[in-house]
C-alpha positions in Angstrom: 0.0 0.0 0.0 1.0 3.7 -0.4 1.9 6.2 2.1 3.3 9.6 2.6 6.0 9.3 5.3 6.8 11.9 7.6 9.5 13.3 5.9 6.4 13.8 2.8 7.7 11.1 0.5 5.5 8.8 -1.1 6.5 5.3 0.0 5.5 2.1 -1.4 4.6 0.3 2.1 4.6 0.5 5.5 5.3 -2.6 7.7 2.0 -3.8 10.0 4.8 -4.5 12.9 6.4 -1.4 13.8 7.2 -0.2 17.4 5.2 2.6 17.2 2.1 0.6 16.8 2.4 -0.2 20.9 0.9 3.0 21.8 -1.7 3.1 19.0 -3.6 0.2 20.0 -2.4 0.9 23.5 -4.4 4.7 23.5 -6.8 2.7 21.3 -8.1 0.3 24.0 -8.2 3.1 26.7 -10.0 5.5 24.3 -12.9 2.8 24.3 -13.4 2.0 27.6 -13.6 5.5 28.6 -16.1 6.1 26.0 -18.2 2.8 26.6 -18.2 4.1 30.3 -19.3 7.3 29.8 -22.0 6.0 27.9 -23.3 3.7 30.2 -23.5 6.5 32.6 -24.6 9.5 30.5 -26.8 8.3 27.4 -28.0 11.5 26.7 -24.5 13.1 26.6 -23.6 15.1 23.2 -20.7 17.2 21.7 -22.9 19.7 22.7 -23.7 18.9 26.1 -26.3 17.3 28.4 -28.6 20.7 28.1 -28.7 20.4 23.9 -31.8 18.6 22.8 -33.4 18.5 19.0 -36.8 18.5 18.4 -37.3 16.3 15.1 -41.2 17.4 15.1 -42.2 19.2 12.3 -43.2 22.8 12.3 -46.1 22.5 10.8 -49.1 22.9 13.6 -52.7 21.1 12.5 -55.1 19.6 14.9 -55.1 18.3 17.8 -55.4 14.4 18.2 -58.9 13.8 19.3 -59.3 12.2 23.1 -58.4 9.1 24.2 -61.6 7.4 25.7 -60.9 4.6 28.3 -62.2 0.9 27.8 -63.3 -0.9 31.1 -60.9 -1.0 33.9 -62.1 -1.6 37.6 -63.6 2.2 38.9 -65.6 2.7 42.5 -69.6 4.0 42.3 -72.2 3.2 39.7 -72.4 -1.2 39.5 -75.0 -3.0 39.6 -76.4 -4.4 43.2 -74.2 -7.2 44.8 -74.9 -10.9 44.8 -76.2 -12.6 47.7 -74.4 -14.9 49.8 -74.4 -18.4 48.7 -77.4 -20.3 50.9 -76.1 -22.8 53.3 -78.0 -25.7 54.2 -78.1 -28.9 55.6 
């Protein structure tokens, strides 16, 4: 593969086993941990901070959603009278 050295010559390639590939994969491995830590702790963090938020709404206003009515569900007052007890005999 081609490269531009550091001196700004093209070279043809670069060997994969150099020493300076120690601290590469070295900063590497520490440059993920502290980013998988940080977002384990602080989803929400940005490049712009915790306070940025978008809004990916549209601007565009129209009507409002019409209400929700509720379906059943277990509410105190207005039920019909109570059974009687179950008649005991012998």
């Amino acid at each position: 593969m081609v490269y531009v050295s550091p001196g700004g010559q093209v070279v043809d390639s670069q060997s994969p086993w150099r020493l300076s590939i120690i601290p590469e994969v070295f900063w590497g491995i520490i440059n993920f941990i502290v980013l998988f830590f940080r977002t384990l702790v602080s989803p929400s963090l940005t490049r712009n901070g915790t306070s940025h938020s978008t809004d990916y709404r549209s601007g565009g206003g129209g009507p409002p959603p019409p209400p929700r009515r509720r379906m059943g569900g277990f509410r105190g007052g207005g039920g019909g009278a109570p059974s009687p007890p179950p008649m005991g005999g012998g």
